[in-house]
N, C-alpha and C positions, 0 to 999 in steps of 0.2 A: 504494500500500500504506500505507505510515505517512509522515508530512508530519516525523519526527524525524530530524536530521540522521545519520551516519555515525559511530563510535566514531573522534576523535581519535588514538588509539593505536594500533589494528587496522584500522581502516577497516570492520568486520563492520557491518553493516545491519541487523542484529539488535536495535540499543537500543530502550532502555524508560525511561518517566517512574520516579519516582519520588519523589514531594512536589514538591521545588523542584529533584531532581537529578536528573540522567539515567546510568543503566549500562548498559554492555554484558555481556551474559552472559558471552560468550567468553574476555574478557582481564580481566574483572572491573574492569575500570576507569570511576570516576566522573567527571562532570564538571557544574559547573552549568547550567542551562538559560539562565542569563543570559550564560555569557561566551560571547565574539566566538568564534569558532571561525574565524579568519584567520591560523593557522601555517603554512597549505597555501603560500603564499607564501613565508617566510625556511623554508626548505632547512638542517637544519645541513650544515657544513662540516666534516672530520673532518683532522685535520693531526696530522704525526709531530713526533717531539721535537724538530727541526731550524725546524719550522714550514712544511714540506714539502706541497702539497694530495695527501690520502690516495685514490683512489677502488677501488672493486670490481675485484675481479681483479690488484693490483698485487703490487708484491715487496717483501717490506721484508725488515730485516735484524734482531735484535734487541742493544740497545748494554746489555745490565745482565744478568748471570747471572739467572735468573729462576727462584726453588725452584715446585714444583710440589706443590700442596699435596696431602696423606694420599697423598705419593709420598717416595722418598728421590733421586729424580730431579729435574735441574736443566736447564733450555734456558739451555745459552751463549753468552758475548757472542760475534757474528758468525754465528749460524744464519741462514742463510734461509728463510722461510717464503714460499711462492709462492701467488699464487691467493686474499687476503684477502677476505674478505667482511665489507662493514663493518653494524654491526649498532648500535643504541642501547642505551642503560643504562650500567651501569659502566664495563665490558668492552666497548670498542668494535670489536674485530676478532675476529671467527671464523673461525679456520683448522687446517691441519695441521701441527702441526712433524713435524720429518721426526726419527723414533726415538721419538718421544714420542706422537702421535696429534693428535687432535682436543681444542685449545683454545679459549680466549679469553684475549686478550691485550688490552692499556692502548694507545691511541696513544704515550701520553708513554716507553714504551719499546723502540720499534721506529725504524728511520727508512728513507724509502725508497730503493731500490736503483735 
């Protein structure tokens, strides 16, 4: 089909030239046609405030009252949250607190259980 590598970001197969850049429609992410595209190799690593190694599906605890923003709701120190799923960008853990729902929480204030 197309000889263009895979979107960095998404992996979608969809990219497109673009002068000297390439995007991908889906995640709308650019990147140059020149760089190395050899990240598939360093993995990040995702560690709790302890320096703990973090993976999918673990338990952590949360150590810092945490306000819950356009809420008057707060997750307490010592919740557990079960079942993380760890995700990239700011907010590195997607989960449920329990009374609160569906979050995203900081590595730097959880630690694992």
């Amino acid at each position: 089909m197309s000889d263009l590598p895979n979107c960095p970001k998404c992996n979608s197969e969809y990219s497109y030239e673009d002068g000297n850049m390439l995007i991908c429609p889906e995640c709308a992410h650019e990147w140059s046609k020149d760089a190395a595209v050899d990240n598939d190799d360093a993995e990040r690593v995702f560690k709790d405030a302890n320096g703990n190694v973090l993976q999918d599906g673990d338990t952590v605890t949360v150590i810092k009252d945490l306000k819950v923003k356009g809420s008057s709701s707060v997750v307490k120190v010592g919740t557990k949250v079960k079942g993380i799923r760890l995700i990239d960008g700011d907010h590195d853990i997607d989960c449920k607190v329990p009374g609160i729902g569906p979050m995203k929480l900081k590595t730097q204030f959880v630690k694992k259980v």
